[in-house]
RODO-2510 file (C-alpha; in nm, 4 decimals, decimal comma):
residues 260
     n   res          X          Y          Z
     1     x     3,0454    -4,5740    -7,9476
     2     x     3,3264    -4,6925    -8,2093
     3     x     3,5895    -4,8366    -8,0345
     4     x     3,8810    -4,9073    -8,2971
     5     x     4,0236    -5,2655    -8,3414
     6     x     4,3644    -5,1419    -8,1705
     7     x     4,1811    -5,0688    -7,8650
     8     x     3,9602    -5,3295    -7,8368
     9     x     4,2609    -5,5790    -7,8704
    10     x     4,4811    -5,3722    -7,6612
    11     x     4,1965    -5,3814    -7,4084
    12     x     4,0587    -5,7445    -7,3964
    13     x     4,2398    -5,8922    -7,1781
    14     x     4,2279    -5,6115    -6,8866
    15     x     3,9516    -5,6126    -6,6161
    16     x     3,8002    -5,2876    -6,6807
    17     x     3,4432    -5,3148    -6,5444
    18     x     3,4051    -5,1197    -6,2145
    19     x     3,7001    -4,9467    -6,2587
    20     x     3,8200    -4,5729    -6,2297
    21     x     4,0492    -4,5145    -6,5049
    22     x     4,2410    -4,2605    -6,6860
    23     x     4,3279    -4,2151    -7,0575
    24     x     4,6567    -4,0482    -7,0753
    25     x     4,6501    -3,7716    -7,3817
    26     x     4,2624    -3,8080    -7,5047
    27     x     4,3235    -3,7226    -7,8568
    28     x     4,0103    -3,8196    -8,0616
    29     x     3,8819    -4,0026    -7,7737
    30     x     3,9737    -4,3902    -7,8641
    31     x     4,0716    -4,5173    -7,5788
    32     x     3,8076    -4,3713    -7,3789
    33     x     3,5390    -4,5115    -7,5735
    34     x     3,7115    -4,8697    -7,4854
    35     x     3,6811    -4,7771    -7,1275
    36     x     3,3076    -4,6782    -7,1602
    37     x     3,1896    -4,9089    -7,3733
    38     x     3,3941    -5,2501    -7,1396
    39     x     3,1975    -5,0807    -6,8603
    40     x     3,4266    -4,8464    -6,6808
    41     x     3,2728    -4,6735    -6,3554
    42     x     3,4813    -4,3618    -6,4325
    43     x     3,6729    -4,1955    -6,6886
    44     x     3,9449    -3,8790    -6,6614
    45     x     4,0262    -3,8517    -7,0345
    46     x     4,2830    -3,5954    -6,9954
    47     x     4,4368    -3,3962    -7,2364
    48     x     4,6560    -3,0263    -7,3389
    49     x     4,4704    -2,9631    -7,6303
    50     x     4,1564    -2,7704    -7,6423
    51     x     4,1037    -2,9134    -7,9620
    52     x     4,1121    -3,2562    -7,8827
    53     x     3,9021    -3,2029    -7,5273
    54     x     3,6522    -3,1258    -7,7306
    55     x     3,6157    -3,4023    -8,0037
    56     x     3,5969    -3,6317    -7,6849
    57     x     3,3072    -3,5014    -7,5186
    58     x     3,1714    -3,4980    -7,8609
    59     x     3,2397    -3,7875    -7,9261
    60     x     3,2026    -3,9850    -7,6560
    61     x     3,0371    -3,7673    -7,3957
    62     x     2,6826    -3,9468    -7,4285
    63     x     2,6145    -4,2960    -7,3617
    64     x     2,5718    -4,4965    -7,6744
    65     x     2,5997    -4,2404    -7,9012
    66     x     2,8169    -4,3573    -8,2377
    67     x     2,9182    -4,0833    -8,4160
    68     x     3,2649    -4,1091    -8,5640
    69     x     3,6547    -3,9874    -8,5226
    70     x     3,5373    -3,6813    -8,6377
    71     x     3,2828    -3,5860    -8,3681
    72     x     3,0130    -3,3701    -8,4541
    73     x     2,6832    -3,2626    -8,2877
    74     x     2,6457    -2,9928    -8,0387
    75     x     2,8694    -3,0125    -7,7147
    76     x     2,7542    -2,8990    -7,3448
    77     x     3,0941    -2,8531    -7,2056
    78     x     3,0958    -2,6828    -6,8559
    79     x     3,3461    -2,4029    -6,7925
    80     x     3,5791    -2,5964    -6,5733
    81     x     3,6910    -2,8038    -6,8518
    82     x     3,5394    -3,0988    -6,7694
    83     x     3,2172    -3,3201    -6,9238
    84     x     2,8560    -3,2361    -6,7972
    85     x     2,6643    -3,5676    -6,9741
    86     x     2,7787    -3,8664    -6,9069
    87     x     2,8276    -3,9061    -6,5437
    88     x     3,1076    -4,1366    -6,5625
    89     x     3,3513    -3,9390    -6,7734
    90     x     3,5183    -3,6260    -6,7088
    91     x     3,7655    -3,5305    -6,9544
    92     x     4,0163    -3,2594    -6,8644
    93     x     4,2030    -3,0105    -7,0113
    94     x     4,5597    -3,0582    -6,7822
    95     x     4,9216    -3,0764    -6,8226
    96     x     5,0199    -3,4903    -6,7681
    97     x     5,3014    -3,4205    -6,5749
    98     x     5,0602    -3,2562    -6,3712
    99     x     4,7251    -3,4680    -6,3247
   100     x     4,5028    -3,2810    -6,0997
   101     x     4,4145    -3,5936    -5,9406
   102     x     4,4970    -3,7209    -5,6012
   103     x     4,7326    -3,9825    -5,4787
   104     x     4,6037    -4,3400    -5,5600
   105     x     4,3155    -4,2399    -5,7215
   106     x     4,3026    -4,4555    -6,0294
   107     x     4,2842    -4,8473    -6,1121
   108     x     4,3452    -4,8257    -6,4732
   109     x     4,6029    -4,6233    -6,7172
   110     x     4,5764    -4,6140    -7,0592
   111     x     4,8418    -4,4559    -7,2807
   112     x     4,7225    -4,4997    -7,6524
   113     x     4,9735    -4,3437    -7,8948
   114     x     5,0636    -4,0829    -7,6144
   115     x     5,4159    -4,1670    -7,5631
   116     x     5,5254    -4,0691    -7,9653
   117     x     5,4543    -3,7208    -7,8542
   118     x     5,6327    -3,7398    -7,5504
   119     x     6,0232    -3,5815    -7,5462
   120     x     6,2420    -3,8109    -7,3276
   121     x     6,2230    -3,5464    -7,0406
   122     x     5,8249    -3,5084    -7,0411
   123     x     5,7996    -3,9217    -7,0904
   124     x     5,9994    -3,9034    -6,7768
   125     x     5,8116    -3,6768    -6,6243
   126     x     5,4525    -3,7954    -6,7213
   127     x     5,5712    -4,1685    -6,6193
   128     x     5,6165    -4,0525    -6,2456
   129     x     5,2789    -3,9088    -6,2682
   130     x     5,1301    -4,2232    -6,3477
   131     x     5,2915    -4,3957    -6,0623
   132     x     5,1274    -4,1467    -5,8293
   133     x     4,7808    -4,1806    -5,9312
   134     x     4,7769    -4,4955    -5,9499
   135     x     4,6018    -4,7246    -5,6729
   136     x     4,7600    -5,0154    -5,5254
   137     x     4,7107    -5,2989    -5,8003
   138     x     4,6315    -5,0690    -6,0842
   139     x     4,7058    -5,1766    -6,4197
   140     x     4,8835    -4,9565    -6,7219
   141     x     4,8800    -4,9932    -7,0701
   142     x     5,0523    -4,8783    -7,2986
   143     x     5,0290    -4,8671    -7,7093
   144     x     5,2891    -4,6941    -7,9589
   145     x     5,4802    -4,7410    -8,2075
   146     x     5,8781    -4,9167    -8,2767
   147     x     6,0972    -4,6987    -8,4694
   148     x     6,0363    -4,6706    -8,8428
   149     x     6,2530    -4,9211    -9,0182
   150     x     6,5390    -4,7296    -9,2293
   151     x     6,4304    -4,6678    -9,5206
   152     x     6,0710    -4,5857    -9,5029
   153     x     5,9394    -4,3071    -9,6584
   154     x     5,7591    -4,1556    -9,4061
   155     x     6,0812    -4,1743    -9,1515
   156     x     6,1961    -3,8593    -9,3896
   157     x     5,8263    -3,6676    -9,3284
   158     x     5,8695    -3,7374    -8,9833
   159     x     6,2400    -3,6069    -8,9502
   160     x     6,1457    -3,3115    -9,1363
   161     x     5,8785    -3,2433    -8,8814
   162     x     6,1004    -3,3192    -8,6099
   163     x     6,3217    -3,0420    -8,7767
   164     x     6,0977    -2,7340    -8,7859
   165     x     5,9472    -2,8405    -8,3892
   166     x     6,3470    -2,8198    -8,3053
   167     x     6,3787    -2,4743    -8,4638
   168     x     6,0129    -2,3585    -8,3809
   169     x     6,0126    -2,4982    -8,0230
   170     x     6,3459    -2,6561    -7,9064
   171     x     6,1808    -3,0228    -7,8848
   172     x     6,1055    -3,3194    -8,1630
   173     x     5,7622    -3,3422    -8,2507
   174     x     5,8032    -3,7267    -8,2562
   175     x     5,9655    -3,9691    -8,0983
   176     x     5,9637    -4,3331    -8,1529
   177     x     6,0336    -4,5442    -7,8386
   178     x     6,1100    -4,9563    -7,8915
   179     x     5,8589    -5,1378    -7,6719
   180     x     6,2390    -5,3058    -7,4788
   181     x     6,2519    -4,9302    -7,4055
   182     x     5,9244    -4,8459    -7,2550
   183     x     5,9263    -5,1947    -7,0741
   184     x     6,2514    -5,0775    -6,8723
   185     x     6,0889    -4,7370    -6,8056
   186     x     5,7994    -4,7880    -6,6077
   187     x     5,9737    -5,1169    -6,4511
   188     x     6,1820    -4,8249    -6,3305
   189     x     5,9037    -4,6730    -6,1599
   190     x     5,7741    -4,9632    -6,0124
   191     x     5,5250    -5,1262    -6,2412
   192     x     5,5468    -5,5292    -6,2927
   193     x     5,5454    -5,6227    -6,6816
   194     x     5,2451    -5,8597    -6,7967
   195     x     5,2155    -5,8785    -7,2078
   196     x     5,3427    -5,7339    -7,4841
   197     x     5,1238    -5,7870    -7,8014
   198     x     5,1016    -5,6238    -8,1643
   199     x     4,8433    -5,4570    -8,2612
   200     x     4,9574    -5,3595    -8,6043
   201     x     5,2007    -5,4874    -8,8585
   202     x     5,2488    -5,3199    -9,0830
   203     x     5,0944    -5,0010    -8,9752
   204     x     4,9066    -4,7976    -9,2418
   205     x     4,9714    -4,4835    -9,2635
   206     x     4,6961    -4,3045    -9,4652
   207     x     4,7085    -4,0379    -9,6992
   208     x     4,4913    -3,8414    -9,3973
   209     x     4,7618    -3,9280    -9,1532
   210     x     5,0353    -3,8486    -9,3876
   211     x     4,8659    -3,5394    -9,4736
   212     x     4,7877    -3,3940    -9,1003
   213     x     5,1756    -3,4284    -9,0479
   214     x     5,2922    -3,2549    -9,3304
   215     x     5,0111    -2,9861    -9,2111
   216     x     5,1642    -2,9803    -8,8767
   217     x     5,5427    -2,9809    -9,0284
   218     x     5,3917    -2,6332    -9,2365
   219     x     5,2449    -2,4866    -8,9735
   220     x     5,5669    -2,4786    -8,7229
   221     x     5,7928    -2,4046    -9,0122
   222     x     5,6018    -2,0925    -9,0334
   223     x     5,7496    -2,0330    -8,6773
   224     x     6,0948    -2,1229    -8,7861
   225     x     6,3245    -1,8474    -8,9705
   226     x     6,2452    -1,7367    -9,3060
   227     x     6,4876    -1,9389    -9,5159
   228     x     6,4920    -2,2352    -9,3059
   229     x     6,1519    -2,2520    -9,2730
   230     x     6,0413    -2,2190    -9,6389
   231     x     6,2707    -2,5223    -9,7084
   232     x     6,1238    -2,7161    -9,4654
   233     x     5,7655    -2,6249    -9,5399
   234     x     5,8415    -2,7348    -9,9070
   235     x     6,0229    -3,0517    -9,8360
   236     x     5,7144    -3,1773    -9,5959
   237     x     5,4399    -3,0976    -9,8756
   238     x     5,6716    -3,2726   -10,1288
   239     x     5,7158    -3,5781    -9,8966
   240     x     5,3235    -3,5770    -9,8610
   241     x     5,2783    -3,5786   -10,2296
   242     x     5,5635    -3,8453   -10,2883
   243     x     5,4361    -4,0732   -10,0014
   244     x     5,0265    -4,0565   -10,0156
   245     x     4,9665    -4,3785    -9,8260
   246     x     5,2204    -4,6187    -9,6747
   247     x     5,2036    -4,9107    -9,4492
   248     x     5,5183    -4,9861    -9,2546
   249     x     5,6237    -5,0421    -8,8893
   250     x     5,4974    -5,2151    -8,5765
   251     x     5,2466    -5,0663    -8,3168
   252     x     5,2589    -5,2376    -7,9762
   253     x     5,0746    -5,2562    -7,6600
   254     x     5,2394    -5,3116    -7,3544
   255     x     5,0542    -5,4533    -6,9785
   256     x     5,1652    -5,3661    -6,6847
   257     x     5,0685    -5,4344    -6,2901
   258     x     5,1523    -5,2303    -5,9522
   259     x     5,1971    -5,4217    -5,6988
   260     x     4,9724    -5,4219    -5,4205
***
């Protein structure tokens, strides 16, 4: 399996052998390859997104396969929603501030670019959630990003995005959290700070990843009313044209420990 250099560093200091874990927001998967591949004994990738279930169990749903982010191949997904191949991973299709999983369940959290996604209600909300699943002694970590630095050009893609998700849906799209901020949080809820470490400086945003958010900016101006959300559809494609590529920023990871 790949396993990208964030998640290998953000990893390679945690004991994850033996464990039963749980990747908060499986996306394309990343994080759950870590798990697999530093030996976990069981993985709950869970996730909203239909999409994304399904590039994980493509992706990482057999043992020592290496296809890419993309995923690709034929998938045997079960009906429930969860993984049928490899025996230690499950992944989920669930709402985080609702893990179907019982009380204590879980020795390791991993939250890899989850909480940029997260409104300040649902971060809330998902954060408690991760205090109840987690065992006694469990370990969280978390990786996102510091604000963008005023300035940068892609602040102005992501504010337009932010716009049109306000209009479409009544939330932001994105929001940036300062590690200080996420420290306090889940010191809140009971979790003992270890490390804090970078894992990118600057952080490169591609002209894919540029690209995808303009995409997304279209697509829920479409939702948005008919003058607003023409303007905002053409200021995100002429942001994505202006920008292509930039690298600016700071993603973190963050280590925290329940105590027993």
């Amino acid at each position: 399996m790949n396993v990208p250099e964030t998640v290998a560093t953000a990893l390679d200091d945690r004991e994850v052998a033996g464990t039963r874990c749980l990747e908060a927001g499986a996306g394309a998967g990343n994080a759950t390859a870590g798990l697999l591949a530093n030996g976990a004994a069981r993985v709950y990738a869970v996730t909203d997104d239909s999409e994304h279930a399904r590039t994980t169990r493509r992706r990482v749903g057999d043992v020592g396969d290496d296809t890419d982010d993309s995923g690709g191949g034929d998938s045997d997904d079960t009906d429930d929603g969860t993984d049928s191949r490899d025996d230690r991973l499950a992944v989920v299709e669930a709402d985080l501030r609702a893990v179907p999983l019982p009380d204590g369940s879980v020795d390791l959290i991993t939250a890899h670019g989850l909480c940029n996604v997260l409104d300040p209600a649902a971060l809330s909300a998902v954060a408690e959630e991760f205090s109840r699943v987690a065992a006694a002694g469990a370990r969280l970590v978390v990786d996102d990003y510091d604000p963008l630095p005023d300035g940068a050009a892609i602040r102005e893609l992501f504010a337009v995005e932010n716009a049109a998700s306000e209009l479409a849906r009544g939330r932001p799209a994105l929001t940036f959290y300062p590690a200080a901020f996420l420290r306090r949080l889940f010191a809140g809820r009971g979790w003992e700070f270890e490390r804090e470490r970078t894992l990118l400086e600057p952080v490169p945003w591609t002209e894919s990843h540029v690209a995808a958010h303009a995409d997304e900016a279209v697509s829920m101006a479409a939702e948005c009313p008919e003058g607003a959300g023409d303007a905002l559809a053409a200021a995100s494609r002429g942001l994505a044209s202006e920008i292509g590529s930039e690298s600016v920023g700071r993603m973190y990871s963050l280590a925290f420990r329940l105590p027993r």
